[in-house]
Biopython code that builds the backbone (N, CA, C, O; Angstrom):
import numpy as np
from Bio.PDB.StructureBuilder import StructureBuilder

atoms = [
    (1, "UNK", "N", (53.952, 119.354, -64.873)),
    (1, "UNK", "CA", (55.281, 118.821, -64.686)),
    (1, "UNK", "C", (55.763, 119.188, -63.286)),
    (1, "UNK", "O", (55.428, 120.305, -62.892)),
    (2, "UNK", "N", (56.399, 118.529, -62.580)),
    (2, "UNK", "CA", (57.164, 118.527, -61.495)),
    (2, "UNK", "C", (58.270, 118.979, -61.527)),
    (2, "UNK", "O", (59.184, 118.692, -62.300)),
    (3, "UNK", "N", (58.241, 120.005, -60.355)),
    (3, "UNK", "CA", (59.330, 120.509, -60.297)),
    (3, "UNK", "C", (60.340, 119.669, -59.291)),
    (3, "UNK", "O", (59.981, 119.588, -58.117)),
    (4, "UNK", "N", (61.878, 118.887, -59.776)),
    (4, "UNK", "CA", (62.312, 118.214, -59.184)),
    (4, "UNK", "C", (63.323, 118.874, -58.363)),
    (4, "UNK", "O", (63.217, 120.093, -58.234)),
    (5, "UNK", "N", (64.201, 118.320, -57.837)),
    (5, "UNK", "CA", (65.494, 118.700, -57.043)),
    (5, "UNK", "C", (66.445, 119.539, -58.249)),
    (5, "UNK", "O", (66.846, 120.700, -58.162)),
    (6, "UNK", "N", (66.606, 118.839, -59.075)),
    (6, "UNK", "CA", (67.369, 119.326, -60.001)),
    (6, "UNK", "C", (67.202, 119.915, -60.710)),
    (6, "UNK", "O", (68.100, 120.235, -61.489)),
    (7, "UNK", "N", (65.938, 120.375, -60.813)),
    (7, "UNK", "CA", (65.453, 122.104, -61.398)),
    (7, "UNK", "C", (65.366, 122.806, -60.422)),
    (7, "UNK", "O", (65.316, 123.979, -60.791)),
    (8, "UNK", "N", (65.316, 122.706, -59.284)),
    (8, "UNK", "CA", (65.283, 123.976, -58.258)),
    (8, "UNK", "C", (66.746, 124.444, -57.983)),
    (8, "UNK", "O", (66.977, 125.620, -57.703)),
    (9, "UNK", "N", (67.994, 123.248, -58.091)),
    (9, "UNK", "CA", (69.498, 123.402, -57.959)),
    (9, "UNK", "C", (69.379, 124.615, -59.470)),
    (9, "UNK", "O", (69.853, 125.697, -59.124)),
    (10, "UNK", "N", (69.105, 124.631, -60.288)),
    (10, "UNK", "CA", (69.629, 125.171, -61.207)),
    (10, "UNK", "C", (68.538, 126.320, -61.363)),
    (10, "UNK", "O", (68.901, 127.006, -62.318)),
    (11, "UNK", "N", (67.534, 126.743, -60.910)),
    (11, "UNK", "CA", (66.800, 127.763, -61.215)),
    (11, "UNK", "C", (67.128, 128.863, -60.612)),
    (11, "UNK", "O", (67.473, 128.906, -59.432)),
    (12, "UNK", "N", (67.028, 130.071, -61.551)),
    (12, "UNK", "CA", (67.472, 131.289, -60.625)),
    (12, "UNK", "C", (66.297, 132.194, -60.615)),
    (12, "UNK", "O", (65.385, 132.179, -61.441)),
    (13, "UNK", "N", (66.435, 133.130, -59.405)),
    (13, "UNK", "CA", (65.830, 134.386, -58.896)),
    (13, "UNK", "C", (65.854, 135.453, -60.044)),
    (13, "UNK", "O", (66.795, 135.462, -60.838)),
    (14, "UNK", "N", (64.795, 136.380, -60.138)),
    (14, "UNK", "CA", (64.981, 137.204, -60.801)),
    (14, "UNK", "C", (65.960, 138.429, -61.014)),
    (14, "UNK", "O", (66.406, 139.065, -61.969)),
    (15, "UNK", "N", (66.104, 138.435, -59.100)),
    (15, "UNK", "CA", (67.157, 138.969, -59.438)),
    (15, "UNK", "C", (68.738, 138.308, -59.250)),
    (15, "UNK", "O", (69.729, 138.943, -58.889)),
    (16, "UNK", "N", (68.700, 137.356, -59.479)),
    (16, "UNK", "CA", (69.968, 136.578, -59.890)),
    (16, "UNK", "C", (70.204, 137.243, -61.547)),
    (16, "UNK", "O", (71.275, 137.552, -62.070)),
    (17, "UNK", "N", (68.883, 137.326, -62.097)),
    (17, "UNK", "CA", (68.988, 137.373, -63.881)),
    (17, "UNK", "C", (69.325, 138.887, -64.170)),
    (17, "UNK", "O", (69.940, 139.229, -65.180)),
    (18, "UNK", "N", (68.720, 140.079, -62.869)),
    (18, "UNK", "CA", (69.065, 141.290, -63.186)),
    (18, "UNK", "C", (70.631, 141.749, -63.339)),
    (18, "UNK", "O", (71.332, 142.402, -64.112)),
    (19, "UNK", "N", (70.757, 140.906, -61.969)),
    (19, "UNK", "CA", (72.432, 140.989, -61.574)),
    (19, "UNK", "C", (73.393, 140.701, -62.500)),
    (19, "UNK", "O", (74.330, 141.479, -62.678)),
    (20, "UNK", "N", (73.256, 139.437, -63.260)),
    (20, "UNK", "CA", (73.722, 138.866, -64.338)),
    (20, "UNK", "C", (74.040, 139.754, -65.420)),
    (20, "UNK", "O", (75.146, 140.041, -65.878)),
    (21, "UNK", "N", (72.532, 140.268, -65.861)),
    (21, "UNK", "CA", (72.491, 141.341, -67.074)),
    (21, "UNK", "C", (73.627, 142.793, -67.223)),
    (21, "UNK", "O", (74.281, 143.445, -68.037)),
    (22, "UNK", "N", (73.204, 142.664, -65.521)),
    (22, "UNK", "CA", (73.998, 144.133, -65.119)),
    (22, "UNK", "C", (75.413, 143.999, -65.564)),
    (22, "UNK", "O", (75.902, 144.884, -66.266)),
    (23, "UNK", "N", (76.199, 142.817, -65.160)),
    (23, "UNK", "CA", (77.374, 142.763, -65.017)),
    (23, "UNK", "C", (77.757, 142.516, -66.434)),
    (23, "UNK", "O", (78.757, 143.094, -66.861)),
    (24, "UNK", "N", (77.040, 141.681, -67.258)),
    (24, "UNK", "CA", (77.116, 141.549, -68.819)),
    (24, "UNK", "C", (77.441, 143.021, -69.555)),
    (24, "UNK", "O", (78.255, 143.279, -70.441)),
    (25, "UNK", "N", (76.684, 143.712, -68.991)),
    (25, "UNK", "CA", (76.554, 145.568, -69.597)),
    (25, "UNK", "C", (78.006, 145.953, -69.179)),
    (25, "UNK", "O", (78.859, 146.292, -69.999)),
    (26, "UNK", "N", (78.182, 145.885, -68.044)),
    (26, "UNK", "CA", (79.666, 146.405, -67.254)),
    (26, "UNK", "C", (80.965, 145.744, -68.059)),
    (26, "UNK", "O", (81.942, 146.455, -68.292)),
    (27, "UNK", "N", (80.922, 144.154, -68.532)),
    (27, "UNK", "CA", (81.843, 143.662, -69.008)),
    (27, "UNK", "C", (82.105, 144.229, -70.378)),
    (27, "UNK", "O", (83.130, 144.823, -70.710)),
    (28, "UNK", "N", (81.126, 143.993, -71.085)),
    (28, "UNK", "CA", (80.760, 144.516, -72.529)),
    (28, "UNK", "C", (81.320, 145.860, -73.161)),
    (28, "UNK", "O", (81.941, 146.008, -74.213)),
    (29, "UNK", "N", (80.849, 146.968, -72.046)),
    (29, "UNK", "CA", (81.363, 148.234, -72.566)),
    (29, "UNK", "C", (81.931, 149.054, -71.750)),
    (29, "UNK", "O", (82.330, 150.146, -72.155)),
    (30, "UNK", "N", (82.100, 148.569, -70.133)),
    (30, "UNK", "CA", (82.911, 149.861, -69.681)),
    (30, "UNK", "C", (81.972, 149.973, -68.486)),
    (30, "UNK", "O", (82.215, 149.627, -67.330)),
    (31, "UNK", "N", (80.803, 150.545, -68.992)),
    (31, "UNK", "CA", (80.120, 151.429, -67.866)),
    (31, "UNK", "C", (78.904, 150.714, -67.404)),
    (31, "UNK", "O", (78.453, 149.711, -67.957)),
    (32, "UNK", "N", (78.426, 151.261, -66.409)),
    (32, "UNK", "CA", (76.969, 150.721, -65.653)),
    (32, "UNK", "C", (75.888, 151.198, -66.138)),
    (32, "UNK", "O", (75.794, 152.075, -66.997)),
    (33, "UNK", "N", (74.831, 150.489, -65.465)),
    (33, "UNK", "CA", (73.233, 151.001, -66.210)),
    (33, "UNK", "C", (73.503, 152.591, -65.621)),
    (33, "UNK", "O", (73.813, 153.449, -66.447)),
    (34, "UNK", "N", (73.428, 152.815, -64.744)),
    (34, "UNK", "CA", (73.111, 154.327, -64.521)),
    (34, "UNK", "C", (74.043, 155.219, -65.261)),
    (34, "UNK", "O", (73.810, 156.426, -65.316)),
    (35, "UNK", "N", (74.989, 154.742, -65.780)),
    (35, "UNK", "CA", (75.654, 155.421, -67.035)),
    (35, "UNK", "C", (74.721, 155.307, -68.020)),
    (35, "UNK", "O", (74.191, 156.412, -68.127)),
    (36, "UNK", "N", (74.262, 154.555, -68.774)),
    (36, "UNK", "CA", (73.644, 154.240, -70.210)),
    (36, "UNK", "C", (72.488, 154.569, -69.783)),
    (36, "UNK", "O", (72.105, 155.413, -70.593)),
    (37, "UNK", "N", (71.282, 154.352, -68.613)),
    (37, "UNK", "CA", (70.077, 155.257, -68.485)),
    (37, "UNK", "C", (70.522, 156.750, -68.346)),
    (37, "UNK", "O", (69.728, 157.632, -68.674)),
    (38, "UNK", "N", (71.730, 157.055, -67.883)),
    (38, "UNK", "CA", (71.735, 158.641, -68.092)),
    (38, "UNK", "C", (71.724, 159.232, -69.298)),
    (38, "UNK", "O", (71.079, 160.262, -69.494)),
    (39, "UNK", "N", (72.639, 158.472, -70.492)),
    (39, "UNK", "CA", (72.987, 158.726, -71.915)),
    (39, "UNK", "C", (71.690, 158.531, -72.839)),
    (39, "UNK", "O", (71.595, 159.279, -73.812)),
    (40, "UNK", "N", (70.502, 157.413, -72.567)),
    (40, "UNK", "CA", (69.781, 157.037, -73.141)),
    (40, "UNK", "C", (68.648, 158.533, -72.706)),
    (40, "UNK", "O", (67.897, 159.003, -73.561)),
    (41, "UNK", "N", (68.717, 159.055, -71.388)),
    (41, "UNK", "CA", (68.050, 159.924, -71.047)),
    (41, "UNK", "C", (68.021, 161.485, -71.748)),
    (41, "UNK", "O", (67.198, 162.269, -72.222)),
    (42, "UNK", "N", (69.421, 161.396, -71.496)),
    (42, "UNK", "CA", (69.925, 162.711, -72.612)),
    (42, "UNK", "C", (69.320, 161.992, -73.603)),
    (42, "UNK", "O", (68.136, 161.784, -73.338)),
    (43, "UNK", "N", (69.661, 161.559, -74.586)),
    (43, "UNK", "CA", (68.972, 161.409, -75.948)),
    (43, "UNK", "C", (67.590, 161.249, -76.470)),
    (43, "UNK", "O", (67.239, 161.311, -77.648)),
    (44, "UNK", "N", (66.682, 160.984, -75.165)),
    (44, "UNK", "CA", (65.406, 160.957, -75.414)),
    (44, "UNK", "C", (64.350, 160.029, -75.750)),
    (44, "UNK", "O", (63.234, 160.315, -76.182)),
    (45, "UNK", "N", (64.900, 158.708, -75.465)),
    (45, "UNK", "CA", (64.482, 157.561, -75.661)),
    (45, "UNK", "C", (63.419, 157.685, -75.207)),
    (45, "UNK", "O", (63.270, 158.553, -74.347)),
    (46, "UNK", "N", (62.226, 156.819, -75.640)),
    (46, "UNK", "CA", (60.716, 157.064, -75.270)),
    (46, "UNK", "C", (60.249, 155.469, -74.771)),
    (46, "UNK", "O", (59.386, 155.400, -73.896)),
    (47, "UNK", "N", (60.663, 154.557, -75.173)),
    (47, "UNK", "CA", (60.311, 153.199, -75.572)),
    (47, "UNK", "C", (61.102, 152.068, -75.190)),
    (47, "UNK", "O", (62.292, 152.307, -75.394)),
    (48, "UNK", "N", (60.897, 150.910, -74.709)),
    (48, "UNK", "CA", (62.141, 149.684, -75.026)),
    (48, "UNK", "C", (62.915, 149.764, -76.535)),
    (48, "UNK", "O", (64.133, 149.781, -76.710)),
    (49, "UNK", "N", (61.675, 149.815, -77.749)),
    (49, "UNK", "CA", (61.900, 149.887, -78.855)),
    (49, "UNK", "C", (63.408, 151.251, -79.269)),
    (49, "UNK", "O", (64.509, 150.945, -79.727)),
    (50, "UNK", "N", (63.137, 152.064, -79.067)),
    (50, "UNK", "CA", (63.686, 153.141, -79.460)),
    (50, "UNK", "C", (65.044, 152.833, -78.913)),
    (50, "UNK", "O", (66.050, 152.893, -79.621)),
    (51, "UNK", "N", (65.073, 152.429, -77.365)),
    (51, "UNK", "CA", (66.394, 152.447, -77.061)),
    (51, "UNK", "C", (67.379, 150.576, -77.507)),
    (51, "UNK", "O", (68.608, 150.610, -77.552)),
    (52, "UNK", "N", (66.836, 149.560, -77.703)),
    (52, "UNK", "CA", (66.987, 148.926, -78.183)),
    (52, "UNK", "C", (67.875, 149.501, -79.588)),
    (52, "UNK", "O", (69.092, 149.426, -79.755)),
    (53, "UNK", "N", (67.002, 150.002, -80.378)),
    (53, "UNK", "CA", (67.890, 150.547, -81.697)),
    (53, "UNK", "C", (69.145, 151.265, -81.223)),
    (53, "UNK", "O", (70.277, 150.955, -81.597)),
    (54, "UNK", "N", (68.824, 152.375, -80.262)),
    (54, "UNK", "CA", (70.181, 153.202, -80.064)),
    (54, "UNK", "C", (71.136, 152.350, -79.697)),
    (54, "UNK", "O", (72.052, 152.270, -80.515)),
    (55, "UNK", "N", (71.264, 151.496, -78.476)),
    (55, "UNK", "CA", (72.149, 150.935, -77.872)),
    (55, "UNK", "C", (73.205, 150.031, -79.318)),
    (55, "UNK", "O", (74.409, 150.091, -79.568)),
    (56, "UNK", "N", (72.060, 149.255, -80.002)),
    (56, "UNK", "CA", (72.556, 147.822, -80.456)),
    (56, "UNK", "C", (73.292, 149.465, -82.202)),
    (56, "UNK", "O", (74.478, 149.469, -82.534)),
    (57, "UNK", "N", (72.608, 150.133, -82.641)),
    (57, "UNK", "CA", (72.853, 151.072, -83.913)),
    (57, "UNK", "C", (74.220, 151.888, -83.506)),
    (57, "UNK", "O", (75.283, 151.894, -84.126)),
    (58, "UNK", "N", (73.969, 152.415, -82.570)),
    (58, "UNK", "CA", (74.506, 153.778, -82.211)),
    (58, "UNK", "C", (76.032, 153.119, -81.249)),
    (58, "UNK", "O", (76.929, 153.961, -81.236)),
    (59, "UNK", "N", (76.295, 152.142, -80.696)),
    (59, "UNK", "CA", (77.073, 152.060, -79.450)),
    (59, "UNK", "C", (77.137, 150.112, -79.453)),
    (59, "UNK", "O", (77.433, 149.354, -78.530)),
    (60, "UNK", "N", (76.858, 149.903, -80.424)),
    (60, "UNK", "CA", (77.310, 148.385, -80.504)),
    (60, "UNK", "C", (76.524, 147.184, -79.625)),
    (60, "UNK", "O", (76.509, 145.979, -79.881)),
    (61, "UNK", "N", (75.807, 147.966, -78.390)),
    (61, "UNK", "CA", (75.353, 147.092, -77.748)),
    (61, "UNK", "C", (73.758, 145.897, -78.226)),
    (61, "UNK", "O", (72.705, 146.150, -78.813)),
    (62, "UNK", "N", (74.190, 144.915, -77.757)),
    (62, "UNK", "CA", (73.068, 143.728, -78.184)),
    (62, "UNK", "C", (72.415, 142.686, -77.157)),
    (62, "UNK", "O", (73.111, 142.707, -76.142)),
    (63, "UNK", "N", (71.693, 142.071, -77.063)),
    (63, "UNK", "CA", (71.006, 141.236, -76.630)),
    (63, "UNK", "C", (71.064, 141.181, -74.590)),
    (63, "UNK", "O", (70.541, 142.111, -73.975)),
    (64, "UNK", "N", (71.386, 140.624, -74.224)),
    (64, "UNK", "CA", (71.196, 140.859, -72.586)),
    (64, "UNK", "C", (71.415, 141.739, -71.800)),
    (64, "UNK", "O", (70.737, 141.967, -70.799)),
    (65, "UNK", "N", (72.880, 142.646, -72.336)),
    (65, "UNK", "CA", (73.300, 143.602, -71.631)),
    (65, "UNK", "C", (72.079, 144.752, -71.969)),
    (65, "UNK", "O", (71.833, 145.714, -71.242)),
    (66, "UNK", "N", (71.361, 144.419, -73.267)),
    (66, "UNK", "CA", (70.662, 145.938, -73.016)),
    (66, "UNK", "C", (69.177, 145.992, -72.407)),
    (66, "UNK", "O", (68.426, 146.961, -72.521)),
    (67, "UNK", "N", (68.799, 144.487, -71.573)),
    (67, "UNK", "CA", (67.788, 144.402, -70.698)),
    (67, "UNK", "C", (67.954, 144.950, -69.636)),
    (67, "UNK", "O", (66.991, 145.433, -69.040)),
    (68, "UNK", "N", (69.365, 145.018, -69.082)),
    (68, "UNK", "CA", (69.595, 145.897, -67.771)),
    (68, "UNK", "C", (69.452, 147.145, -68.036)),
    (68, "UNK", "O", (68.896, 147.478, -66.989)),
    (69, "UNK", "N", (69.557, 148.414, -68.842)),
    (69, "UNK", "CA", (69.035, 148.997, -69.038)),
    (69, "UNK", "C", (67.397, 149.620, -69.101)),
    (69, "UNK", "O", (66.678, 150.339, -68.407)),
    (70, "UNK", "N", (67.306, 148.802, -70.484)),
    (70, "UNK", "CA", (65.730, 148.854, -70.333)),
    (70, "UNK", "C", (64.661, 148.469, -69.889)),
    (70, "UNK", "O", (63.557, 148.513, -70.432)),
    (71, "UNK", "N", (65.125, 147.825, -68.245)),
    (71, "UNK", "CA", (64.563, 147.370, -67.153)),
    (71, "UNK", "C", (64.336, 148.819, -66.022)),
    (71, "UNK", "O", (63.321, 149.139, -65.402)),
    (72, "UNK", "N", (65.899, 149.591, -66.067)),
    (72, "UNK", "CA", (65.932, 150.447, -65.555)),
    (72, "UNK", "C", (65.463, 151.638, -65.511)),
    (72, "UNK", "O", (65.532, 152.400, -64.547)),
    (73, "UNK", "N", (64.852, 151.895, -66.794)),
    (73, "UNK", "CA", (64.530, 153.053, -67.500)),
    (73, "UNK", "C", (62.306, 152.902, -67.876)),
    (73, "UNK", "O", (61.347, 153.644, -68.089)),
    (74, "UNK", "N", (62.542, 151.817, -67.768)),
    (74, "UNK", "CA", (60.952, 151.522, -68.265)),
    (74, "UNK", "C", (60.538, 150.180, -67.227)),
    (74, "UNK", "O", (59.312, 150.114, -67.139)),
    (75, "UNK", "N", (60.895, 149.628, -66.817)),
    (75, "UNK", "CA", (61.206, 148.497, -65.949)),
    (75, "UNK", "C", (60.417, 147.298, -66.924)),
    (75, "UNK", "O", (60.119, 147.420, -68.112)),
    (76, "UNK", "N", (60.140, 145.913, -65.886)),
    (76, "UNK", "CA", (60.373, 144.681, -66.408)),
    (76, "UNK", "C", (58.852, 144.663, -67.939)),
    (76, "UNK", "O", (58.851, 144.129, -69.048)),
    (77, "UNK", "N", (57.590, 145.679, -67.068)),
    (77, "UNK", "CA", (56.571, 145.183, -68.050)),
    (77, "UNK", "C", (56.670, 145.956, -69.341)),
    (77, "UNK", "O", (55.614, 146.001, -69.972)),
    (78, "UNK", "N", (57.724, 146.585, -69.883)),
    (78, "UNK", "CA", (58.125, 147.318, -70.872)),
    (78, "UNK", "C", (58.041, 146.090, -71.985)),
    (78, "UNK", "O", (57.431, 146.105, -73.054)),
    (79, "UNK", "N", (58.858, 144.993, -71.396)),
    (79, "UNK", "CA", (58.740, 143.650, -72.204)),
    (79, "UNK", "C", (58.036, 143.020, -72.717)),
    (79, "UNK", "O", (58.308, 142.065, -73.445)),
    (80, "UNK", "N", (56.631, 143.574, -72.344)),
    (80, "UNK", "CA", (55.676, 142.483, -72.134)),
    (80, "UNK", "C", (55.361, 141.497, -71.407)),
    (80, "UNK", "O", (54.434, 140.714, -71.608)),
    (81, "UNK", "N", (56.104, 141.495, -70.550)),
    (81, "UNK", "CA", (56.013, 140.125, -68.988)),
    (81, "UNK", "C", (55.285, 140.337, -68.210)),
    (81, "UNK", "O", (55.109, 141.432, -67.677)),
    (82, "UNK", "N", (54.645, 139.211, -67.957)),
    (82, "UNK", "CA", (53.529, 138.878, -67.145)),
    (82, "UNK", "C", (54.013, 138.909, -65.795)),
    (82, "UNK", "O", (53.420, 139.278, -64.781)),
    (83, "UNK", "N", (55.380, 138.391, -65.956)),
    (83, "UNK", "CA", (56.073, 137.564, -64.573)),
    (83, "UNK", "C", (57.376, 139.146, -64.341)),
    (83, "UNK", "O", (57.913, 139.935, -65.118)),
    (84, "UNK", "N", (57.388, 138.916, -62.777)),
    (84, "UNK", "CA", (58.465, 140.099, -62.804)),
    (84, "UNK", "C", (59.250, 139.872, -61.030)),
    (84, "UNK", "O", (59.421, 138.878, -60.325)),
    (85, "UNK", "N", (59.428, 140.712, -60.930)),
    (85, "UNK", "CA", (60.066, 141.020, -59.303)),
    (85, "UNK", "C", (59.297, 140.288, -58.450)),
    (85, "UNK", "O", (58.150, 140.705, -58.289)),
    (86, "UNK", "N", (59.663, 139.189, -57.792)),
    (86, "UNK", "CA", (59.004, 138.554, -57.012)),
    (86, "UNK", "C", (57.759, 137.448, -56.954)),
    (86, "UNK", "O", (57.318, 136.892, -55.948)),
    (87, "UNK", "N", (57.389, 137.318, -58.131)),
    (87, "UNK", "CA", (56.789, 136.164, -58.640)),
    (87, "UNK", "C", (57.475, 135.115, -58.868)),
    (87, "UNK", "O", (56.931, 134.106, -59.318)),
]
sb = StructureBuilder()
sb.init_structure("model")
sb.init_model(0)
sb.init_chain("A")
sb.init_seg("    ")
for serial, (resi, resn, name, xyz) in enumerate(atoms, 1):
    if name == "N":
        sb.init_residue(resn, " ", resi, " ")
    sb.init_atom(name, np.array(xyz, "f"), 0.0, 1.0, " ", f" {name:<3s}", serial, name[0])
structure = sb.get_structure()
């Protein structure tokens, strides 16, 4: 498939998507990733998995805002992604 004009107008950078996430986290609850990787740090998180539960169990948080995190803490191939920073 071809990539046209009007998928390149609308496609974003990866880190367009980090930035995004980030600010989702900031709106959501208050504080920044380096707040919640510090808290997730104290507590001992080992995993995407583990902190996934804490965030969404423990502190309400769910779905995008807690990729900025666990980008930060384990970074993008924690996910399983092939594709990352600069690809």
């Amino acid at each position: 498939m071809a990539i046209t004009p009007e998928h390149q107008k609308t496609a974003k950078t990866w880190q367009t998507m980090v930035d995004s996430n980030k600010a989702l986290l900031l709106r959501k609850t208050g504080h920044d990733v380096a707040y919640w990787a510090g808290q997730a740090r104290t507590a001992g998180l080992r995993n995407d998995a583990e902190l996934r539960h804490w965030m969404r169990d423990e502190h309400g948080v769910t779905g995008y805002a807690q990729y900025a995190v666990s980008w930060e803490l384990f970074g993008w191939r924690a996910l399983g992604s092939p594709e990352g920073p600069g690809r």
